[in-house]
Structures are given as C-alpha cells and as structure tokens.
N, C-alpha and C positions, 0 to 999 in steps of 0.2 A: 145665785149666790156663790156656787162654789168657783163659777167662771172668776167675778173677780177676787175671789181668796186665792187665788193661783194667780191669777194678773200680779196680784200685790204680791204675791211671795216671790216670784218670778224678779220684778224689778226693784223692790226695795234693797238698802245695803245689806237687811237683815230680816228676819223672820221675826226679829220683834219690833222693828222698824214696821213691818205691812199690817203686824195686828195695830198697830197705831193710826199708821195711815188708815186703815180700814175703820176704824172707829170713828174717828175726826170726819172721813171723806162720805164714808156710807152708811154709819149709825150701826155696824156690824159689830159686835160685842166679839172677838174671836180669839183665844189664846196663841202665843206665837207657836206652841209646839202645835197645834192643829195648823195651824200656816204651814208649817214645816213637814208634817205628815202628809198633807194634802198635794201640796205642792210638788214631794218627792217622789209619790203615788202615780201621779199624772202624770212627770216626766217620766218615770221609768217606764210607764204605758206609751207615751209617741214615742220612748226608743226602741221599745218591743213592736211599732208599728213602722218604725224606720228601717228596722232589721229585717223587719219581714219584705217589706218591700223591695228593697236593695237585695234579697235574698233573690225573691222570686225574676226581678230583672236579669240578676245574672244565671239565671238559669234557662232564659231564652237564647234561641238561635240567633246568631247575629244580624241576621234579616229579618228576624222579628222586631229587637233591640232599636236598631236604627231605622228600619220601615223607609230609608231608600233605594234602595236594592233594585234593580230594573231586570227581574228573571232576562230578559230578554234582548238585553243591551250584551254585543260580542265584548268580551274582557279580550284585550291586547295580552300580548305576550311578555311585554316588557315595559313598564314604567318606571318612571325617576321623581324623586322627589326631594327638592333641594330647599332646605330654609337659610335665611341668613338675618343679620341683624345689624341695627349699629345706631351711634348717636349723631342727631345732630342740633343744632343750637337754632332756636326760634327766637326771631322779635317781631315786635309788633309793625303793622302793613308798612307804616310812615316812618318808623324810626330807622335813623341811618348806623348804619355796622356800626358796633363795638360800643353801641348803647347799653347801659349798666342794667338796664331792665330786660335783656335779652334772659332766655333760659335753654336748659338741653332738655331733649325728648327723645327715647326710643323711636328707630322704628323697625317694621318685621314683617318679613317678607318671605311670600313661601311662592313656589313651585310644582303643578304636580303638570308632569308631561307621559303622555303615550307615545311607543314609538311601534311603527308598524315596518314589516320587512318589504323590502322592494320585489321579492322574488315572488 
C-alpha cells in the first residue's frame, strides 16, 4: 500500500490529485497530506541512500572506482589526447543534395595516442 501511495504522490500534479487518483484507482481512502508526508519521507530516505553511496564511491582508489586498471600493463611516458567536433548535414540514402528533408548532426571524435622513445 504504501508503494503505491508514493507511486501516486510521486506522479500526480498534486498530492491531492494522488489521493484521488488513489481512491478511484485502488479503493485507498488516503488524505493528500498523508500523500504528501509519505511521499516526502521516502524521498528524502533514497536521497540519504544516494548520498551515501556517491559518498562511499568517491572515496575509493581509482582502480577500485573504474576496476580497469591492468596493475601490470607498462604505462608509456607520454600520451596525447586530442578531441575535436563538428557538424555535418545528413539525408536520407536515395535523396539527391539539397533536399528539404536533409538535417545537421554533430559528430565527435576523440583520440588517445602513446608515444614511445626511440632510444
């Protein structure tokens, strides 16, 4: 029950809009301010659960974090990494230039290079 008293307060426009909806949809007799207690109760509990999570992640080592990390792969001395970007204009397979139904599209483009010393 109190799953969807939170469902409804969560999407309704209003907290006496879900006690509505809840009555009509699920035979649930519920006043809006308990929609609205319940509801604000819960959120603020997964933001106390989001907080803490996002806490404890950033408090791991970065090879823990990302878990790609190869201990044992040689790191180079010297890496580059170059992005760039830019528009260009799409149509469809069969349509000839400068058809009305063409449109633009990003695109984005990255780079990551090693350079290793000759000597």
């Amino acid at each position: 029950m109190q799953q969807k008293i939170v469902y409804a307060g969560v999407h309704a426009t209003s907290f006496a809009q879900a006690a509505q909806d809840l009555e009509q949809l699920a035979d649930l007799r519920v006043g809006a301010k308990q929609v609205e207690r319940l509801t604000e109760q819960i959120g603020r509990e997964r933001l106390e659960q989001r907080d803490t999570a996002v806490e404890n992640f950033r408090r791991r080592q970065l090879v823990e974090r990302e878990g790609v990390a190869n201990p044992g792969r040689v790191v180079p001395q010297v890496v580059m990494v170059s992005v760039d970007g830019g528009r260009l204009q799409i149509r469809e397979r069969d349509e000839p230039p400068g058809t009305v139904d063409s449109h633009w599209r990003e695109s984005k483009v990255a780079v990551l290079e090693t350079l290793n010393s000759l000597s």
